[in-house]
N, C-alpha and C positions, 0 to 999 in steps of 0.2 A: 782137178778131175771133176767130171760134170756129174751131179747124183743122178742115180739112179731111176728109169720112169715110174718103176714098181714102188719106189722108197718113198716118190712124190704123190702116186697115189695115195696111198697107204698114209701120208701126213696130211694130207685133201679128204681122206673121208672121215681120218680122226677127229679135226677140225668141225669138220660140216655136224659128225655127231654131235661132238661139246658143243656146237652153237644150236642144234636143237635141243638136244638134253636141258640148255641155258634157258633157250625160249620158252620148252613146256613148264618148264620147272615156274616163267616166269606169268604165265598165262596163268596157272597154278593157284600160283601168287595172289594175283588179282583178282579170281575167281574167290578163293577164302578170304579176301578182303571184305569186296562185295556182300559174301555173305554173311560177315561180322558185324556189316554195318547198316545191312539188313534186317540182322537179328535185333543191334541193339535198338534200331526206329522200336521197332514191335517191341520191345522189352521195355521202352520207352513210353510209348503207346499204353502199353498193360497198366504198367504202373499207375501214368496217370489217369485214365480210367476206374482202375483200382481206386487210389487216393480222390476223386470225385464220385464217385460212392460211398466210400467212406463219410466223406464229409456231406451229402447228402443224406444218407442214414442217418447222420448224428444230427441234423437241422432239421431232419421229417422229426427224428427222438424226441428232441429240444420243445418242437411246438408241438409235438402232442401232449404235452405235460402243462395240465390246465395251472392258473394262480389260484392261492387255494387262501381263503381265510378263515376266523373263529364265525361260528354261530352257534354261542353260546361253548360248551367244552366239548365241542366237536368244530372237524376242520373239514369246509366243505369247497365246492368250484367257487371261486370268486363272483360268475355270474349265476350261481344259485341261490347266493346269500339275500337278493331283494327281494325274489319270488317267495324265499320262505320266512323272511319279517313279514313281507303283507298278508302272510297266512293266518302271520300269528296277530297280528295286528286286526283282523276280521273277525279273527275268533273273539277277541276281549272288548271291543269297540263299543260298545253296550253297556258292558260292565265296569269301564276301565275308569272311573272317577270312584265308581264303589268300591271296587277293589281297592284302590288308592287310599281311600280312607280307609278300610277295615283292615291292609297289610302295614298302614304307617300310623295306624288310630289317629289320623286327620293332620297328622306331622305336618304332610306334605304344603297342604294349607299354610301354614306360617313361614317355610320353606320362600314357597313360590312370593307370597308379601313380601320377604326381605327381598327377595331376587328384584322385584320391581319397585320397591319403594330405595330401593340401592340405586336404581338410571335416573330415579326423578324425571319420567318422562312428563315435558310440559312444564320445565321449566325457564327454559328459554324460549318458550313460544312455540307453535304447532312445531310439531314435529312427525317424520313420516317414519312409520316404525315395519320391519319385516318380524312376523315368527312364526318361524321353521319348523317342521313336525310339532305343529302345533294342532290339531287338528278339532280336539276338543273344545276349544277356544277359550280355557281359562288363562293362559298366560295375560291373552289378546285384552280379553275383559276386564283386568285387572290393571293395565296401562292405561287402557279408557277410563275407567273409574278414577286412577288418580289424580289423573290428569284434569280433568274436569272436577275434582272432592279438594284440591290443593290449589290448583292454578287458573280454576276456572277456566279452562281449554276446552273447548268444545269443536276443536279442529285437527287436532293431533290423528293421525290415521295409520292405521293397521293392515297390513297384509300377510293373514293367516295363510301358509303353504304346507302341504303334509302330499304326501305320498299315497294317500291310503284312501280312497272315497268314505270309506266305511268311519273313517276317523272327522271326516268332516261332514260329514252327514249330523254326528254327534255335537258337535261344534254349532251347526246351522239352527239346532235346533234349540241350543241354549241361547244363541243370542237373535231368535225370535221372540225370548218371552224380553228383552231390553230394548232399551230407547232406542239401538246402537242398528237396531234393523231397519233394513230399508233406508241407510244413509252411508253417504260416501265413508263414514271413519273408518268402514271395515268393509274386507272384499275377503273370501275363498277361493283359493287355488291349488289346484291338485299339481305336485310336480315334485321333482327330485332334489335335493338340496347339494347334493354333486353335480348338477348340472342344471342351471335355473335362465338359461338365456332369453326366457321371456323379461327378463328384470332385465332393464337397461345401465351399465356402468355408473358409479356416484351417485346412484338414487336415495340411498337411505341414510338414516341418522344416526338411528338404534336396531340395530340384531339382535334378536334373544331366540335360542333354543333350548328347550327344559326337557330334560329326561330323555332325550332324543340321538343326540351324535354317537351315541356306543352302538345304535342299532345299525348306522348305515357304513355302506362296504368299506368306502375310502377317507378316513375324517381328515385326513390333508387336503383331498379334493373339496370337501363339506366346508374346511378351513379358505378353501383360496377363492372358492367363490361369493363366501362371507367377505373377503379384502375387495374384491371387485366391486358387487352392488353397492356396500358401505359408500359413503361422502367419505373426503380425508376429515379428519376430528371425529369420525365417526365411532361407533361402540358396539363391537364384537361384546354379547354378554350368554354366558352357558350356566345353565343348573345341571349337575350331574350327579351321581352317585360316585364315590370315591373310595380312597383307602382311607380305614380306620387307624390311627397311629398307634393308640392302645393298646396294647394285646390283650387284657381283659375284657374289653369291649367288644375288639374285633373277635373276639372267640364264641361272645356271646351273643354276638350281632349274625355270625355266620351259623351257628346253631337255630338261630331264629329264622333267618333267612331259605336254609335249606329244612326244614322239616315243618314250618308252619304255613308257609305262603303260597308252595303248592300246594297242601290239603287245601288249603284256604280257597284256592283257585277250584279245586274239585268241587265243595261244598257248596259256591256262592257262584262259581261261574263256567261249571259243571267242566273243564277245561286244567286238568294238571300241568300236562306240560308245553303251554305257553307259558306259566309260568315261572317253571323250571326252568324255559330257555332266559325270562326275566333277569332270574335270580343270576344265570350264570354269566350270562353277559356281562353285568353288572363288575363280577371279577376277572372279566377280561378286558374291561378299560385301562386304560394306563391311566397311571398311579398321578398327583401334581404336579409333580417334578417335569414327566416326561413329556404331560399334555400342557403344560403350560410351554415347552418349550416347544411343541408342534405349532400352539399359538403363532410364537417367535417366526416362525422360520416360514408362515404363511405372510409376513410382511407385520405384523400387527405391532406395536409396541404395548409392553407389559410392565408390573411393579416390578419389584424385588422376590425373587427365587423361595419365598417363604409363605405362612399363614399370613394373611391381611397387608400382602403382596400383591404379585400377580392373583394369586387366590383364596378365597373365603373361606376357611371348614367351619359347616354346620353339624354341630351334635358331633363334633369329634372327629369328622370327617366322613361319617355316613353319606351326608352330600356336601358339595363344593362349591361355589359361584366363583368363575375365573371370567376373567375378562381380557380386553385386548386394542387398543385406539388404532385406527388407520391413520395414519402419518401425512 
């Protein structure tokens, strides 16, 4: 029996719906797709946006946070620290040999002879000598003398470098009243012992800095450019102030140190606290141990890790002569 035309409609439109109903539903579909993956670009997008901000806030953070080092028992910008040695360095420039003998009652004097009659400069024949924050020019004067009083060397030469005009002005003027002026042995120059590229690689013999490398910023940098200018066989040599090993000394060294030297400085060179920054510096040098092995690790070779090693203590360790050969 043939169905019905009603019955065929009726399964024709049924159909025709569920194939719409199918298609919207599928259109549907693909619309919330779209818009899922839409969303996630943008949610995508935010993120990282978000995450490079982040990480550019934390690198704007990072470099606005100056390096900060001691000047004396305070910690200040890294690039602060030169402007305000030369400060203090201006203020005593005048007085700083008198000061020297009135705070060391003339210590310092037999100090700095050991320091130089320890290189025997001029004893292998002329030799070209650099010293560094030297600016007074007693170290310098003192290498001339022996050199020409022992080995009769009357060629051996000097290049006094300091930082500080004021320091070498003092310098210029002690070695006008000497033979030493007005001839090649010795020359003046103002410059940074962190960075001295007016001196040509291999130049020199003997290095010596005295009382000098705790004041400036970087003494690894003050260290690698001492390995450069040096000749190999050449002679890294430092006077410094140090640690006391004693504890009765050191107790009573530090009592001396902090209650007499700045009045001292008031009295005689109307100026306390440069002195103050003196005294403090002083105990923020590292210790033998630690600078002899900064030596090390600038290229230099050193003695043995002890007194009358790598380095000398004078008076107990008040000061220290260390040294260091370029290889």
């Amino acid at each position: 029996m043939a169905p019905d035309l009603d019955d065929q409609n009726l399964a024709f439109r049924t159909v025709t719906r569920s194939s719409l109903t199918t298609s919207t539903m599928l259109r549907s579909g693909s619309r919330l797709c779209t818009q899922i993956s839409r969303s996630s670009r943008c949610l995508a997008r935010l993120n990282s946006t978000q995450a490079s901000h982040a990480a550019n806030s934390s690198s704007s953070s990072s470099t606005q946070e100056p390096r900060t080092v001691s000047f004396g028992f305070r910690t200040v910008p890294e690039d602060a620290k030169e402007s305000l040695v030369k400060e203090v360095f201006n203020s005593v420039a005048s007085k700083y040999d008198l000061m020297n003998d009135a705070t060391s009652f003339g210590v310092h004097r037999l100090w700095k002879d050991t320091f130089v009659s320890s290189l025997r400069p001029g004893r292998r024949g002329p030799q070209k000598c650099i010293d560094v924050a030297g600016g007074t020019g007693d170290i310098a004067l003192r290498i001339l003398d022996y050199a020409r009083e022992k080995y009769a060397d009357r060629e051996t030469t000097v290049d006094i470098v300091d930082i500080n005009a004021e320091m070498l002005k003092e310098g210029y003027r002690r070695f006008k009243k000497t033979m030493y002026h007005n001839t090649p042995q010795v020359a003046f120059h103002e410059g940074n012992a962190q960075l001295m590229s007016q001196f040509p690689d291999n130049t020199y013999d003997i290095y010596t800095i005295a009382f000098g490398i705790r004041n400036c910023t970087s003494i690894p940098d003050v260290l690698k450019e001492a390995h450069r200018i040096l000749k190999p066989g050449g002679t890294f040599a430092c006077l410094e102030f140090s640690r006391v090993g004693n504890p009765l000394l050191s107790t009573l060294y530090d009592q001396y140190s902090f209650s007499v030297i700045p009045l001292m400085g008031t009295v005689l060179a109307g100026d306390r606290d440069s002195y103050q920054y003196l005294v403090e510096s002083i105990r923020k040098f590292p210790p033998q141990q630690e600078f002899a092995q900064m030596i090390r690790d600038a290229g230099f070779a050193t003695g043995k890790d002890e007194d009358g090693g790598a380095w000398t203590d004078l008076w107990g360790g008040i000061a220290s002569i260390h040294k260091g050969v370029k290889l």
